[in-house]
Residue, then its C-alpha position, 0 to 999 in steps of 0.5 A: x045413893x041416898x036421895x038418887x033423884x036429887x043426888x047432885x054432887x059427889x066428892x072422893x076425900x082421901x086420908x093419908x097419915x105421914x110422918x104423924x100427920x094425916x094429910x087430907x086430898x079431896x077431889x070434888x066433882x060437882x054438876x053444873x048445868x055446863x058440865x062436870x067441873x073438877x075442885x082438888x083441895x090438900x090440908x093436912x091435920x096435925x097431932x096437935x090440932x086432935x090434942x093428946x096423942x091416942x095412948x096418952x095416960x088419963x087418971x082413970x080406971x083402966x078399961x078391958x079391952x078383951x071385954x068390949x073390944x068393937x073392932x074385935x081384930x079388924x083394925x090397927x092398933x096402936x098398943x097404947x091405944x090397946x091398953x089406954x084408960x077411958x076418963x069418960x069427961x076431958x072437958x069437965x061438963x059439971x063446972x060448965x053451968x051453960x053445958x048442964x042447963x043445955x042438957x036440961x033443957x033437952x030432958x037428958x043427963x048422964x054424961x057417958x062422954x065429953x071432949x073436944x074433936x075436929x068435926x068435918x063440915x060438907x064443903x070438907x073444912x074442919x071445926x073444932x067442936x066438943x063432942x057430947x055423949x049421954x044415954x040418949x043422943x049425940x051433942x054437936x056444941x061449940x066450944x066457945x060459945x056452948x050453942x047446940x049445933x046439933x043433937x042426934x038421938x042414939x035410936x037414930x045412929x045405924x052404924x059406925x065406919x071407921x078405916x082399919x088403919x091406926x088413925x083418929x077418925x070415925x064417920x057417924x051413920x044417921x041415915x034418916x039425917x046426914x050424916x057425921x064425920x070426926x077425928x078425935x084421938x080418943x076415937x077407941x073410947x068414942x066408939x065403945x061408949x056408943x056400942x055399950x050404951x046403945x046396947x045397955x039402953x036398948x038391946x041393940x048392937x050398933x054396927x061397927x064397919x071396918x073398911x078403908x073405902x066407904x061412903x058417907x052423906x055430909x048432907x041430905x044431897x051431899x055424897x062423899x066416898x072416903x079412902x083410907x091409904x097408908x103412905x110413906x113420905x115426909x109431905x104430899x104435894x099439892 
């Protein structure tokens, strides 16, 4: 664990897609000076609360897939989702004058990727925030009032993990920080632009990790272990 000595809390978070809908169990065990008290918390992540569903069409040019695919077979695909096209902007970056000064201000530009996705927070509440994507570093922004919520240099990302399962999320490794769980239906794009900018920018071959169980740090002292489960069933029981 990182952080050993100041390690406190750990949480086990479980993702379970049902009927189109991915239910969410997270058992959190946090120490207290009196013992080890246990917390179960169920919420569930509709299609509509991603948007489009992964395979939905974009006027765009179509990508090739055999040209960069990062989960090179490991992973279910759904075939839309296989022959889907990269847009690249779904929120339209340069008709938002406060979205372009924000990128100023931070010396960047090049809008590789711009859209709307579920962002996980440590306690395991999930917000809606616009993901931001340029040559040089990963934007966090809310998309009501378009502050900075967090900035994460490329250079600073180890590796990518995701399930190998055919669902919409993606856990970011910022080992030097915490790190940065998202759901997004267009998570195939997320992680190609992120593999072939790193790559174009500084030679170097982001890691994609494909695993249905793996840990991750919503924060410096916060550790979560993530299990990917495919079930069948119409609800889960809280």
């Amino acid at each position: 664990f990182r952080h050993s000595d100041e390690f406190k809390r750990c949480a086990r978070l479980r993702f379970m897609k049902i009927q189109g809908i991915v239910a969410i169990k997270c058992d959190k065990f946090i120490e207290t000076g009196e013992g080890v008290v246990s917390e179960t918390v169920n919420y569930k992540v509709e299609k509509t609360d991603l948007g489009v569903e992964e395979g939905g069409m974009d006027e765009s040019t179509p990508s090739d897939d055999k040209d960069h695919d990062p989960f090179e077979g490991g992973k279910v695909r759904r075939k839309a989702s296989m022959a889907r096209v990269f847009k690249g902007d779904y929120v339209d970056v340069r008709s938002k004058p406060h979205l372009m000064k924000l990128l100023e201000r931070q010396g960047d530009r090049g809008v590789l990727f711009a859209d709307k996705v579920l962002k996980f927070t440590g306690s395991g509440k999930m917000k809606r925030q616009i993901l931001l994507i340029t040559h040089f570093a990963i934007y966090i922004i809310d998309p009501e009032t378009y502050a900075l919520k967090r900035r994460i240099a490329l250079a600073a990302v180890e590796r990518l993990c995701l399930s190998q399962l055919s669902d919409n999320f993606v856990a970011v490794i910022v080992p030097t920080e915490y790190d940065l769980l998202l759901a997004s239906t267009r998570k195939t794009e997320i992680v190609t632009v992120l593999v072939e900018s790193m790559k174009s920018t500084s030679n170097y071959e982001l890691e994609v990790n494909l695993s249905n169980s793996f840990e991750y740090h919503p924060a410096s002292d916060l550790v979560k272990e993530i299990q990917f489960e495919e079930v069948e069933g119409a609800a889960v029981k809280a």
